[in-house]
N, C-alpha and C positions, 0 to 999 in steps of 0.2 A: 471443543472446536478451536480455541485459542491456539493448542502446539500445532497445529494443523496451520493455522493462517501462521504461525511464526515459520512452518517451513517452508511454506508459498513466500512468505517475504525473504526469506532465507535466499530461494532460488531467484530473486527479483534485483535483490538489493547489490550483487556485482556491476551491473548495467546502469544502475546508481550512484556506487560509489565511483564509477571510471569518470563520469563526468562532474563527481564533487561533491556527489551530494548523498543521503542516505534514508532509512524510512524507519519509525519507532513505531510499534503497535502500542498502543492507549491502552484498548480495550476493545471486547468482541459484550456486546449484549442484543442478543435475540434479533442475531443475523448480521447487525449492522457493525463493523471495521471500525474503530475509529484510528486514525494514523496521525503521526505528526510526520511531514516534510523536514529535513535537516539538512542543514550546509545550502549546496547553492540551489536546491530542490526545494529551498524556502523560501525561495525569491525570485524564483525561474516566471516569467512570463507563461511558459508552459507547463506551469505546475498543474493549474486543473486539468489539462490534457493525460499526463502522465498518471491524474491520479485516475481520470475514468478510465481513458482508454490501455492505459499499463497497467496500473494495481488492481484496480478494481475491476478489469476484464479479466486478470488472469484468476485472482479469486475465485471470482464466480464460474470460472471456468473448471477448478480443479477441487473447489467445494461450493457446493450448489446449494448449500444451506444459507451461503452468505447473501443479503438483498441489496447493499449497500456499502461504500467507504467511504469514508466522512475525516474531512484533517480538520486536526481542530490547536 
């Protein structure tokens, strides 16, 4: 499941980088994402928005296996 969520962030991470910032996968155990935020996606007021409603809706959108993304 891991290359799977790396090419979900793959397809995620242009939209990212344009405004400065970018996304690292941690780790995937038993469902759950774990991501780090980078650059100004580390500091953004709107990080936990981006991270439910952007990473973590498309995840779960395009592998249904995932229950959770978690930055840490």
């Amino acid at each position: 499941m891991k290359e799977q969520v790396e090419e979900v962030l793959g397809k995620i991470r242009p939209l990212l980088l344009r405004d400065g910032g970018d996304v690292e996968l941690i780790s995937v155990e038993d469902g759950v994402v774990k991501v780090r935020l980078k650059g100004a996606c580390g500091g953004c007021p709107m990080a936990a928005m981006t991270l439910k409603r952007g990473i973590e809706a498309r995840l779960k959108e395009e592998i249904p296996e995932v229950k959770e993304v978690v930055s840490i």
